[in-house]
N, C-alpha and C positions, 0 to 999 in steps of 0.2 A: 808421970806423963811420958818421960822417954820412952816407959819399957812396953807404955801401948805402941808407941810408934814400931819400935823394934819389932813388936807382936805384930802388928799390922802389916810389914813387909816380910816377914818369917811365911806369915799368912798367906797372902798373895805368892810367895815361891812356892808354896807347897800344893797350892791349889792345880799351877803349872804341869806339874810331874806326873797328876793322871792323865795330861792331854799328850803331854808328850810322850807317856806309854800307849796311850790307845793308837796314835798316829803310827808310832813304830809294831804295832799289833795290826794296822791297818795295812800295811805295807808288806808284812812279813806273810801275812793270807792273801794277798792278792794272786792268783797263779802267772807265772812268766807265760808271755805270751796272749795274753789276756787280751792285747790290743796290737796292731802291728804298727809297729816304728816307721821314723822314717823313708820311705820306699822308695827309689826310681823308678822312672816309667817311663814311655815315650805314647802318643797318637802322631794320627796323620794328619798335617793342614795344609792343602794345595798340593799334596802328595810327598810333602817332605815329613821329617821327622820332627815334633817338637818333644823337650823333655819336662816330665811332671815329676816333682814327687808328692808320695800322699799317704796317710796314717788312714788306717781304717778299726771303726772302734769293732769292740767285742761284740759276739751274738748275730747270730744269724738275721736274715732278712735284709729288706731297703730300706736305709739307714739317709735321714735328712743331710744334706752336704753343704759344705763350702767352700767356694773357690778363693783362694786367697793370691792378688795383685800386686806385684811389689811397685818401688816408685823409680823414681830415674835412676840409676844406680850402675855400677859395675856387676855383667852378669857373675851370679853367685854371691853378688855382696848381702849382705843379714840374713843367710840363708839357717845362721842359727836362730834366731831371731824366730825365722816363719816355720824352722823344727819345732820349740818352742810350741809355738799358736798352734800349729797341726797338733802334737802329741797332745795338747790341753784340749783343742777341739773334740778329738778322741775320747778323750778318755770319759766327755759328756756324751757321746751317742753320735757325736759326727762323723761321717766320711770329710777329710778334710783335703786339699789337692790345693797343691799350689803351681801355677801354672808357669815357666820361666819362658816369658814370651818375647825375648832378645835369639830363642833357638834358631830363626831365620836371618835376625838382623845385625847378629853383634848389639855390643852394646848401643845405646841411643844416646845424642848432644841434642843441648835445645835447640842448635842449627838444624839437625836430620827430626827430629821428632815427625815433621808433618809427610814427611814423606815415607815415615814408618808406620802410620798411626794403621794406614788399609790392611798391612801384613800382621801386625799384632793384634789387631780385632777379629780378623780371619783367625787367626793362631788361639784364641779365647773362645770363637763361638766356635772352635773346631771341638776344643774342650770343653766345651757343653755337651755339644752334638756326642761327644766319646762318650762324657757320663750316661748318656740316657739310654746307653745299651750295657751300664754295669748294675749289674742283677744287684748287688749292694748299697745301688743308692735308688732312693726314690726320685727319680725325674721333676715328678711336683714341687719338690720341697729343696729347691735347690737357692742358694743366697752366693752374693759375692763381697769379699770383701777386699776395696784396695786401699794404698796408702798413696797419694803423691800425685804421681804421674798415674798407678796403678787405680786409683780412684778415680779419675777421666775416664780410663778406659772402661774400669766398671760403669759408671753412669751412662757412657755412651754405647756400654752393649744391652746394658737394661732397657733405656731408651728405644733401640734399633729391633731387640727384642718386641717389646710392645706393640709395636709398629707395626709389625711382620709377621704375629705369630700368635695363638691361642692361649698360650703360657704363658698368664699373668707373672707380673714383675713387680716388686715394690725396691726403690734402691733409694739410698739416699747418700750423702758426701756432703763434708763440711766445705766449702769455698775458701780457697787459699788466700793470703791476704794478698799477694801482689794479680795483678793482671795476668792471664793466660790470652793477649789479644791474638795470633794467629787461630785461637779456636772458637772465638767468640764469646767466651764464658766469664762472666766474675769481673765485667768491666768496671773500672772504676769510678763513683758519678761523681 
C-alpha cells in the first residue's frame, strides 16, 4: 500500500513536467514585441492634457477595447495593478487604456468628490471620443471597466451615453455596501 501512494505522487509530479516544458516552449516562440507594453499617452479634454496609458494587442486591424477606471485612490496608486489587467487584456485581443482621470484635478477626498465628478466625466468621455478616431480600435465594441469610485463614473458615463447617443451601452457594477448619499445611489432601506 505505501509504495502505490508513493507511486501515485511520483505520478502526478511527472505528469507536471510536460506542462511546465510546453509553457516555457510557449514562451520562448512567442516573438518580443508581439503586443505593446505599457504605453503613455495623453488626449485632449476641455483643451487640456489628460494622461492614458494603454497596451495594444498583436495584429492588425480594429481591435475590441477597454477602458479601465481606477477608484478613489492617490494618482498613480495600483498603477501596477492596471499594467497587469492591460498587458492581460492584450495579450486576449484587447486594446486596453486606462484612463488617469485626476489629470485635471489632483487627487479626489470624499469631501471634493462632487465637485470633481463634471471634470472626470468630461476627462472619460473625452477618452471615448479619442478612441473612436484610433484606426485600432473598433469604436462599436468598446466596454469600461471601473473599480470603486471608478465604477460610478463608469455607470454614470454608460448611462449619460445612452441617453445622448446612438451607441448602445450595456454596463453593469456591483453596489458598494455603504451608502454613496451625495449621488443618490445604493441607499440604504
Amino acid at each position: 500500500m505505501p509504495k502505490e501512494e508513493a507511486g501515485g505522487r511520483c505520478a502526478r509530479r511527472v505528469r507536471v513536467v510536460p506542462l511546465i516544458a510546453l509553457a516555457a516552449a510557449l514562451i520562448a516562440v512567442i516573438p518580443s514585441g508581439a503586443l505593446a507594453g505599457w504605453t503613455k499617452g495623453t488626449f485632449q479634454s476641455g483643451g487640456k492634457p489628460v494622461e492614458e496609458y494603454h497596451c495594444t494587442p498583436a495584429g492588425a486591424g480594429a481591435h475590441p477595447a477597454v477602458i479601465l477606471l481606477h477608484g478613489l485612490s492617490l494618482p498613480g496608486g495600483g498603477n501596477q495593478t492596471f499594467e497587469q489587467i492591460c498587458t492581460d487584456l492584450a495579450a486576449q485581443g484587447y486594446f486596453a487604456e486606462f484612463i488617469e482621470f485626476y489629470s485635471q484635478t489632483g487627487q479626489g477626498t470624499r469631501a471634493t468628490d462632487n465637485r470633481y465628478y463634471p471634470i472626470w466625466l468630461a476627462e472619460i468621455r473625452s477618452g471615448l471620443d479619442a478612441l473612436d478616431s484610433n484606426p485600432g480600435v473598433d469604436p462599436k465594441r468598446v466596454a469600461m471597466m471601473g473599480f470603486s469610485l471608478g465604477a460610478f463614473l463608469s455607470l454614470t458615463t454608460g448611462a449619460a451615453i445612452a441617453a445622448s447617443s446612438p451607441r448602445s451601452s450595456i454596463t453593469t457594477a456591483p453596489c458598494p455596501r455603504r451608502s454613496i448619499p451625495e449621488c443618490g445611489i445604493c441607499r440604504p432601506r
